[in-house]
PyMOL commands that place a pseudoatom at each C-alpha (Angstrom):
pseudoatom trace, name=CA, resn=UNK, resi=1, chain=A, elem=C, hetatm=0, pos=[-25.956, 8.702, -19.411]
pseudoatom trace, name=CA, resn=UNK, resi=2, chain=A, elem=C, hetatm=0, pos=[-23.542, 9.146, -22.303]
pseudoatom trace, name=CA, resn=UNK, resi=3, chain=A, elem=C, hetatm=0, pos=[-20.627, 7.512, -22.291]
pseudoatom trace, name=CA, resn=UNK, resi=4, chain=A, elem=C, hetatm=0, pos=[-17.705, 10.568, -21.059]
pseudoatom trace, name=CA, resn=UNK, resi=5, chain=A, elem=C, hetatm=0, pos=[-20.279, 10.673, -18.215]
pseudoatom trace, name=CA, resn=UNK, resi=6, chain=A, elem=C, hetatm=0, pos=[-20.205, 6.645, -17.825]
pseudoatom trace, name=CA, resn=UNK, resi=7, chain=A, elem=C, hetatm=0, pos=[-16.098, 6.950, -18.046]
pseudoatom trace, name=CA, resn=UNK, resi=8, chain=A, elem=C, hetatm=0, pos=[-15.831, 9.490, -15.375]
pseudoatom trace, name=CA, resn=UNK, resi=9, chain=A, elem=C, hetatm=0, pos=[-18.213, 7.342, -13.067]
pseudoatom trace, name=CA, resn=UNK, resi=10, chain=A, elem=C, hetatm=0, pos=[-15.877, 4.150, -13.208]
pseudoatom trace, name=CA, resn=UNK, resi=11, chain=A, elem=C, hetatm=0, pos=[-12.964, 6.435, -12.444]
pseudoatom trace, name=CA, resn=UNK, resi=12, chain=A, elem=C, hetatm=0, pos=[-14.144, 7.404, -9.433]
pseudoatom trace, name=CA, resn=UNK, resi=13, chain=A, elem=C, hetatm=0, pos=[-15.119, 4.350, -8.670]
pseudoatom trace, name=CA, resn=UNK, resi=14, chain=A, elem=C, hetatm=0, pos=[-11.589, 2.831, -9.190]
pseudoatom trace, name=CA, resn=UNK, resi=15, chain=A, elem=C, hetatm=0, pos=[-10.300, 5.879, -7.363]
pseudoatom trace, name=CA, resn=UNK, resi=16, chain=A, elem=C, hetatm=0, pos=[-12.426, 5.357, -4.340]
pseudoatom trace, name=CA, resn=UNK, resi=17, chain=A, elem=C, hetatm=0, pos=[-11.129, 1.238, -4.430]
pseudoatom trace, name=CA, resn=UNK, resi=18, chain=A, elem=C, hetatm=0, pos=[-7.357, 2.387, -4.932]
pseudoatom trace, name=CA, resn=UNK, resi=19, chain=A, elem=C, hetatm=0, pos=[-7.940, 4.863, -1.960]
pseudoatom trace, name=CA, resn=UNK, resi=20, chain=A, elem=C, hetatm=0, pos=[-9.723, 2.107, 0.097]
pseudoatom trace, name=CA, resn=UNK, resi=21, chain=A, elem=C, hetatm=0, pos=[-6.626, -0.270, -0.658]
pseudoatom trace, name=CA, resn=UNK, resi=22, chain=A, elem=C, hetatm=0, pos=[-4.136, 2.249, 0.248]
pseudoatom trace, name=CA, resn=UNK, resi=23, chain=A, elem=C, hetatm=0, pos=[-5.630, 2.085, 3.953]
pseudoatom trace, name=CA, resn=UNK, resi=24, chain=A, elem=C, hetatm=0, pos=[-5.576, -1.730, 3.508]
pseudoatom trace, name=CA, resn=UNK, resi=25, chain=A, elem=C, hetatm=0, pos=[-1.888, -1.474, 2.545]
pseudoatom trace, name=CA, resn=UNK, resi=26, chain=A, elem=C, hetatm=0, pos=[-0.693, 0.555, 5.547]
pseudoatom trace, name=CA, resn=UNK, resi=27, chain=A, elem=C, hetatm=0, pos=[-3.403, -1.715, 8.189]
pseudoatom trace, name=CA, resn=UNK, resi=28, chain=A, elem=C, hetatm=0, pos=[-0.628, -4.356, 6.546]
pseudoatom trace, name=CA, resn=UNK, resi=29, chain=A, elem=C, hetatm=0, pos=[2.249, -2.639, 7.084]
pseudoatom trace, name=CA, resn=UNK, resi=30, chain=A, elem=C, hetatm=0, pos=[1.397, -1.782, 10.459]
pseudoatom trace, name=CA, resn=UNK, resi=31, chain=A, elem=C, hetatm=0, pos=[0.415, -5.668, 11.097]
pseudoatom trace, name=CA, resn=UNK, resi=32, chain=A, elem=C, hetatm=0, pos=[4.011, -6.930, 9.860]
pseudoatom trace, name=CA, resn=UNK, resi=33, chain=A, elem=C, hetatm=0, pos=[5.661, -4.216, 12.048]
pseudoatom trace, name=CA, resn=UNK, resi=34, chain=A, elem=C, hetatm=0, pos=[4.034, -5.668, 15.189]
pseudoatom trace, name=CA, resn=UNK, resi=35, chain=A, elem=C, hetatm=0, pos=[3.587, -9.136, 13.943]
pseudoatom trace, name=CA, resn=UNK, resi=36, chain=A, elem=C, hetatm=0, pos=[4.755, -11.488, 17.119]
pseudoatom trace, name=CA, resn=UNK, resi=37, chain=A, elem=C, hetatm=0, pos=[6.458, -14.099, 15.194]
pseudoatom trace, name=CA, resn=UNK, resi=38, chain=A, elem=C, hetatm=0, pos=[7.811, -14.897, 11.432]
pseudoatom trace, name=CA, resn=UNK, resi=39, chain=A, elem=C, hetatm=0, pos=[4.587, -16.925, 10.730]
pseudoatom trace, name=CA, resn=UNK, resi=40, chain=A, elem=C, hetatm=0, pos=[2.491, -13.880, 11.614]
pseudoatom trace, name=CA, resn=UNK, resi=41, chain=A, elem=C, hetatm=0, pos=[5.115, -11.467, 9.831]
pseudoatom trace, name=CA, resn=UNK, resi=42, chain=A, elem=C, hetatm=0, pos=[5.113, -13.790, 6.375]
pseudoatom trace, name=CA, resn=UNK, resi=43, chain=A, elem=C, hetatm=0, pos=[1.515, -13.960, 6.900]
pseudoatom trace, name=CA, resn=UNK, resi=44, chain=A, elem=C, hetatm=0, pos=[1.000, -10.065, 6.851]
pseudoatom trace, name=CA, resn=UNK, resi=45, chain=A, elem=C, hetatm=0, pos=[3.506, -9.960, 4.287]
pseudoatom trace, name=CA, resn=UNK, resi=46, chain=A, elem=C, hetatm=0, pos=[1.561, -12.451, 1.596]
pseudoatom trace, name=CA, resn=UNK, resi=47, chain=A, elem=C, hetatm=0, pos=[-1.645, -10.438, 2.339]
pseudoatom trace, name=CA, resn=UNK, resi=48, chain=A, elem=C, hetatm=0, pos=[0.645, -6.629, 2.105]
pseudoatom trace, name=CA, resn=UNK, resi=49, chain=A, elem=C, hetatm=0, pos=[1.831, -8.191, -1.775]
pseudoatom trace, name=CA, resn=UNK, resi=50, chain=A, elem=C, hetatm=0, pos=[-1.851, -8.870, -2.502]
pseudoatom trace, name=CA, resn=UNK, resi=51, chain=A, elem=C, hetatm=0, pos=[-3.302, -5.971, -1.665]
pseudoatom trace, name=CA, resn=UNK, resi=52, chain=A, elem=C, hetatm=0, pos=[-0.435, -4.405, -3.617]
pseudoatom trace, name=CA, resn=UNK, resi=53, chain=A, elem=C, hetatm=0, pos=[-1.159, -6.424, -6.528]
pseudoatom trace, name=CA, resn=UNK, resi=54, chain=A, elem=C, hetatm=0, pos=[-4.189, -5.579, -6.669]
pseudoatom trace, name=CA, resn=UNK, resi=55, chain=A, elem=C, hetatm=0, pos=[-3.700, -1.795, -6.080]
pseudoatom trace, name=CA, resn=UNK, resi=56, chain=A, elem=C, hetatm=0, pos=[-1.243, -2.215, -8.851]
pseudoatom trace, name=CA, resn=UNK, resi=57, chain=A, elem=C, hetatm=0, pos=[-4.507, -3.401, -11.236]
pseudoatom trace, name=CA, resn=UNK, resi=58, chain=A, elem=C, hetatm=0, pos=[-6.409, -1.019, -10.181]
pseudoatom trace, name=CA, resn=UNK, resi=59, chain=A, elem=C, hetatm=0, pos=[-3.964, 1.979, -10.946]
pseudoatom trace, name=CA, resn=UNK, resi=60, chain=A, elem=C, hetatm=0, pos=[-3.381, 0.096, -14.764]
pseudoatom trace, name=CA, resn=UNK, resi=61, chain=A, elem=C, hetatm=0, pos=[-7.168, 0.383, -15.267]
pseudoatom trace, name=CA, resn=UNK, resi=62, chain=A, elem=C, hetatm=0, pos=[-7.390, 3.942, -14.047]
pseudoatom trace, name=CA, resn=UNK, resi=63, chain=A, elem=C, hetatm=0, pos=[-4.719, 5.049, -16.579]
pseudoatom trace, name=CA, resn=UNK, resi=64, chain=A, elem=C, hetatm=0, pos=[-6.938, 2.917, -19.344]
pseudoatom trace, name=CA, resn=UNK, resi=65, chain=A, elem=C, hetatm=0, pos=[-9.921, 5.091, -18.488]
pseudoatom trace, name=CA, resn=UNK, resi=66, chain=A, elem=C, hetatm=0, pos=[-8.334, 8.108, -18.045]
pseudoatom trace, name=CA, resn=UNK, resi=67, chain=A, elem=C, hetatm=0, pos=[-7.051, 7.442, -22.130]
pseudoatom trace, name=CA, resn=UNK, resi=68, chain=A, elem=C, hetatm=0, pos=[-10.771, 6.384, -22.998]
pseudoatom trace, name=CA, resn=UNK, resi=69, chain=A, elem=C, hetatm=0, pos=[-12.052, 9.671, -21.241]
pseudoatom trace, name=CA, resn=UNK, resi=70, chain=A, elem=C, hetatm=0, pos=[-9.363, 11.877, -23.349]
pseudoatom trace, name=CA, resn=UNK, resi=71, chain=A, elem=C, hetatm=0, pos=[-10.434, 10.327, -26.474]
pseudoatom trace, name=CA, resn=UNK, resi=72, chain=A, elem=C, hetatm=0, pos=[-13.831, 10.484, -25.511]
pseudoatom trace, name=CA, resn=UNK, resi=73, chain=A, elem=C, hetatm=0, pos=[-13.392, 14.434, -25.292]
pseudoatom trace, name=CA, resn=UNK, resi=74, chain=A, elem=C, hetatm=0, pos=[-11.632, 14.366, -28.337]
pseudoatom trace, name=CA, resn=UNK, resi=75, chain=A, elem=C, hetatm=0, pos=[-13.692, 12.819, -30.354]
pseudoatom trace, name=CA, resn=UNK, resi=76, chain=A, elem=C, hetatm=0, pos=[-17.162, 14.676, -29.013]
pseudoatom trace, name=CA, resn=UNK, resi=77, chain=A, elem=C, hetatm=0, pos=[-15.250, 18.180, -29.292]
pseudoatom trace, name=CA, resn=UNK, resi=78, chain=A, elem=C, hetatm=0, pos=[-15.550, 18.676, -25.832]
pseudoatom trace, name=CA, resn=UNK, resi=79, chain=A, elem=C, hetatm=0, pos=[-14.980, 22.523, -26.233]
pseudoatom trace, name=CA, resn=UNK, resi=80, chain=A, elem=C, hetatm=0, pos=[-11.653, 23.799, -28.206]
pseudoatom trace, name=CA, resn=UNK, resi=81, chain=A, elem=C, hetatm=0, pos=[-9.146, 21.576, -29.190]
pseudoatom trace, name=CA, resn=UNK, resi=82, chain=A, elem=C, hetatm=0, pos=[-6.199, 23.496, -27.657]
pseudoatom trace, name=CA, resn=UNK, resi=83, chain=A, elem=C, hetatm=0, pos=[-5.796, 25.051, -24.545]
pseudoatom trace, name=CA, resn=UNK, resi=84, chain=A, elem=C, hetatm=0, pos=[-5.859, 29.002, -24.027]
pseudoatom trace, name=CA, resn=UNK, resi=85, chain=A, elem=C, hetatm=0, pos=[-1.693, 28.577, -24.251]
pseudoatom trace, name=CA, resn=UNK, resi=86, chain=A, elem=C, hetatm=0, pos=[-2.446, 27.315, -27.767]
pseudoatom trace, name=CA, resn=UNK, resi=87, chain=A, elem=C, hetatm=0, pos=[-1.365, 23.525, -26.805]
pseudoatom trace, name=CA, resn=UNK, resi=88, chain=A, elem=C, hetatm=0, pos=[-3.282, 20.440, -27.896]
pseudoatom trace, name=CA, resn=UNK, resi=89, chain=A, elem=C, hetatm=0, pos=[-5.545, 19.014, -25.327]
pseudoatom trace, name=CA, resn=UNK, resi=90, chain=A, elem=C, hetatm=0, pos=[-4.910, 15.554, -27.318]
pseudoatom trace, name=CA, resn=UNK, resi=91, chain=A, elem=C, hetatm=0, pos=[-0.927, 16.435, -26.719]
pseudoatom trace, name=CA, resn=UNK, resi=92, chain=A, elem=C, hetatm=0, pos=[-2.093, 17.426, -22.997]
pseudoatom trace, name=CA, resn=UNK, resi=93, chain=A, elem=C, hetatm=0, pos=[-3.946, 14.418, -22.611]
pseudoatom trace, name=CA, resn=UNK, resi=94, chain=A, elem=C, hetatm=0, pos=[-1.010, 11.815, -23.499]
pseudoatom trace, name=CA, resn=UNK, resi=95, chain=A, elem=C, hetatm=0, pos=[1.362, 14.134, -21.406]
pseudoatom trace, name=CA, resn=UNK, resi=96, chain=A, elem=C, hetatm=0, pos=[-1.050, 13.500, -18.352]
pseudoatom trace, name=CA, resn=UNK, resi=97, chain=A, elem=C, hetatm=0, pos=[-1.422, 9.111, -19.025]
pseudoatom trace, name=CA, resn=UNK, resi=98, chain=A, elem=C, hetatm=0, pos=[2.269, 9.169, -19.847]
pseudoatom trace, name=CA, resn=UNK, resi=99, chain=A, elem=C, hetatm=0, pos=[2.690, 10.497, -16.227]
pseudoatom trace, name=CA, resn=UNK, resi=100, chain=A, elem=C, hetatm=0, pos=[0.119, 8.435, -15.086]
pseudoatom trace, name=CA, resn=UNK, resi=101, chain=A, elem=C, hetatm=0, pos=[2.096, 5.245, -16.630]
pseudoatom trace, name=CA, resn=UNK, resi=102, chain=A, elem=C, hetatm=0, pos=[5.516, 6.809, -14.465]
pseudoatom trace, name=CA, resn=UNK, resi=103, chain=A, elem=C, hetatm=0, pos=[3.531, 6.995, -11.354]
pseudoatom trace, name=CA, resn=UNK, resi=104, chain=A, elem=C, hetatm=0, pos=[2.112, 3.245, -11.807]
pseudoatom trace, name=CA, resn=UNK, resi=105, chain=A, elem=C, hetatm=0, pos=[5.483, 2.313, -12.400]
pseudoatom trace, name=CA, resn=UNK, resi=106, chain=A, elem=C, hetatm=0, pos=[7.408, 3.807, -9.861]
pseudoatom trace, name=CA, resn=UNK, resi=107, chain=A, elem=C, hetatm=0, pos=[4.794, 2.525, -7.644]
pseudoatom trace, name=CA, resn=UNK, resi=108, chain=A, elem=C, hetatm=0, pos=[5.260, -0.652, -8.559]
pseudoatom trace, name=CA, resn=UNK, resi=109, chain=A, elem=C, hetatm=0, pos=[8.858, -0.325, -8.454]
pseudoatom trace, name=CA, resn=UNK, resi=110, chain=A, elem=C, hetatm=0, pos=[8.047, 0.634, -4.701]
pseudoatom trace, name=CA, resn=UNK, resi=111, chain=A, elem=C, hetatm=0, pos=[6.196, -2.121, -3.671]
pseudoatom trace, name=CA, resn=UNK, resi=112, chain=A, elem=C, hetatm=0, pos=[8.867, -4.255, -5.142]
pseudoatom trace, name=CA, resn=UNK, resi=113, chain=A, elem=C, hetatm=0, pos=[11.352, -2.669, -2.919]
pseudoatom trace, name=CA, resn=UNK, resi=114, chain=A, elem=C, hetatm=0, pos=[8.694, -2.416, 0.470]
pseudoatom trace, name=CA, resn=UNK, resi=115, chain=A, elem=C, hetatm=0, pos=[8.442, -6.729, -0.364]
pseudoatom trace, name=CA, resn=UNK, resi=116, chain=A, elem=C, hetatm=0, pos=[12.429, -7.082, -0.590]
pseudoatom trace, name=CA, resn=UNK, resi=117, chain=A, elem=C, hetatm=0, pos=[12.898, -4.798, 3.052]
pseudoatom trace, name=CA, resn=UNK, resi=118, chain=A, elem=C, hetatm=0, pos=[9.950, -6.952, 4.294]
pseudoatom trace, name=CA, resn=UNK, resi=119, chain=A, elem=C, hetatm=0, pos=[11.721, -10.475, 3.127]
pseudoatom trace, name=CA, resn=UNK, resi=120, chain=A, elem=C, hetatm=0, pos=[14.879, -8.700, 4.724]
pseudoatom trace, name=CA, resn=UNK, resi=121, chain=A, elem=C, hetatm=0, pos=[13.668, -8.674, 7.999]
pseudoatom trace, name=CA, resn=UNK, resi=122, chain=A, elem=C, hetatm=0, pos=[12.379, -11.804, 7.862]
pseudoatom trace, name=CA, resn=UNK, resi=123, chain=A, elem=C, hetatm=0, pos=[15.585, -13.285, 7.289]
pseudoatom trace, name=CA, resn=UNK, resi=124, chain=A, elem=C, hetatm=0, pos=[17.146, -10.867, 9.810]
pseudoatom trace, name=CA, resn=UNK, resi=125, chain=A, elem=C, hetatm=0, pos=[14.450, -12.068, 12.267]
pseudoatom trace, name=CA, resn=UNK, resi=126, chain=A, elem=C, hetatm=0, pos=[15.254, -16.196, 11.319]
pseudoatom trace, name=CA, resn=UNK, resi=127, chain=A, elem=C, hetatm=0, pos=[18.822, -15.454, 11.184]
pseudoatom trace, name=CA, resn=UNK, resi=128, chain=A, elem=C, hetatm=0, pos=[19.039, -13.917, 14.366]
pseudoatom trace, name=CA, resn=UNK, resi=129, chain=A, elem=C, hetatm=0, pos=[16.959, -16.754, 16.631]
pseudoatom trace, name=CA, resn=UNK, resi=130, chain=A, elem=C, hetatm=0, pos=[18.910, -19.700, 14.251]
pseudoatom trace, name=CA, resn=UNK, resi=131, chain=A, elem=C, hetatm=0, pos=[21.949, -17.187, 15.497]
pseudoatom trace, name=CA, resn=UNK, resi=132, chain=A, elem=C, hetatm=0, pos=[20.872, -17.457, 19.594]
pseudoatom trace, name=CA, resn=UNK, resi=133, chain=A, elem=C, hetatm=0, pos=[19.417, -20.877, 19.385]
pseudoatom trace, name=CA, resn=UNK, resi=134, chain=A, elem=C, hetatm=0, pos=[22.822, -22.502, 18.525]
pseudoatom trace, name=CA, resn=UNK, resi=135, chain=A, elem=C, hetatm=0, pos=[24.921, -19.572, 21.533]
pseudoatom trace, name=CA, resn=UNK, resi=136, chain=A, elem=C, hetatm=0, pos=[22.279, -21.315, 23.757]
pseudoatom trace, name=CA, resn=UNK, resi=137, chain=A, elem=C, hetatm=0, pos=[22.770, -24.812, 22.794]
pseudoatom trace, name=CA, resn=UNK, resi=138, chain=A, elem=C, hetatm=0, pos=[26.651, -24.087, 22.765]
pseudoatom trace, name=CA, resn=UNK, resi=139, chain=A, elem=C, hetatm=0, pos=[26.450, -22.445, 26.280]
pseudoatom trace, name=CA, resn=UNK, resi=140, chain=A, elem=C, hetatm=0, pos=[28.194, -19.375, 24.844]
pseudoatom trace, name=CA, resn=UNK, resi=141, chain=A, elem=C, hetatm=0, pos=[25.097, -17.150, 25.465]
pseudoatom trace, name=CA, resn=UNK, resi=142, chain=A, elem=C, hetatm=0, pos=[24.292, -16.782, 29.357]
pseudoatom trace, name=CA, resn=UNK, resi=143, chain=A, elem=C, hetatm=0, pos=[20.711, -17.163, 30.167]
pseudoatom trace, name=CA, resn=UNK, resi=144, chain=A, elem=C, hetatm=0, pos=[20.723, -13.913, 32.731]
pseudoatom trace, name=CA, resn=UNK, resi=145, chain=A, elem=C, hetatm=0, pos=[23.046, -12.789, 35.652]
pseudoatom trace, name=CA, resn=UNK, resi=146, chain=A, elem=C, hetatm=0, pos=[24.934, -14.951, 37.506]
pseudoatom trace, name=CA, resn=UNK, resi=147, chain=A, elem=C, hetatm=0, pos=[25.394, -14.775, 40.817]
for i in range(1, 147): cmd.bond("trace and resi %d" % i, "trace and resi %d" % (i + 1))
show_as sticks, trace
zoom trace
């Protein structure tokens, strides 16, 4: 196996694990939405930022393969060096990881933003029974019809 052939095999395999983690993510995401209590919720929330962690790896590695497989091409003269529109496939090439690097990055900037909603509720969720527990204690809160 040469090695454009050996690139192209560990990108699929790191797209199959990013695709396999996505699923993860949202089994997560479902998990903190239904989560009974905060310990459960902060739970599923640790494992969510994890798995996003991880998915955030895997995505920088992609974009390091997909650079080795353009220069790969390059440098074995995979065909014509410029497209049939007469642009460089080494200029099309760092076009495509230079997206590739905007997508990782707005996709971490996403799971930044999925972690702060998540910590939001949490609080929401604490502030709220800290919120009832002390009505109760105060006997401003009524514990169900009176009659």
């Amino acid at each position: 196996m040469d090695p454009l052939e050996e690139v192209r095999l560990k990108i699929a395999k790191v797209e199959a694990e990013i695709s396999a983690l996505t699923t993860e993510i949202r089994e997560a995401e479902e998990n903190i939405r239904h989560a009974g209590d905060a310990i459960e919720k902060q739970r599923w929330v640790k494992k969510e930022e994890q798995l996003r962690d991880k998915d955030t790896e895997l995505l920088k590695q992609k974009n390091k393969l997909l650079d080795k497989e353009a220069r790969l091409e390059s440098a074995a003269g995979a065909g014509p060096s410029t497209t049939e529109t007469g642009v460089s496939k080494v200029d099309l090439a760092d076009q495509v990881q230079q997206m590739q690097s905007e997508i990782a990055d707005l996709r971490l900037g996403r799971v930044q933003s999925d972690l702060e909603i998540a910590n939001l509720h949490l609080k929401l969720d604490s502030s709220t029974r800290t919120s009832r527990t002390e009505a109760e204690s105060e006997g401003k809160l009524e514990l169900g019809p009176s009659a």
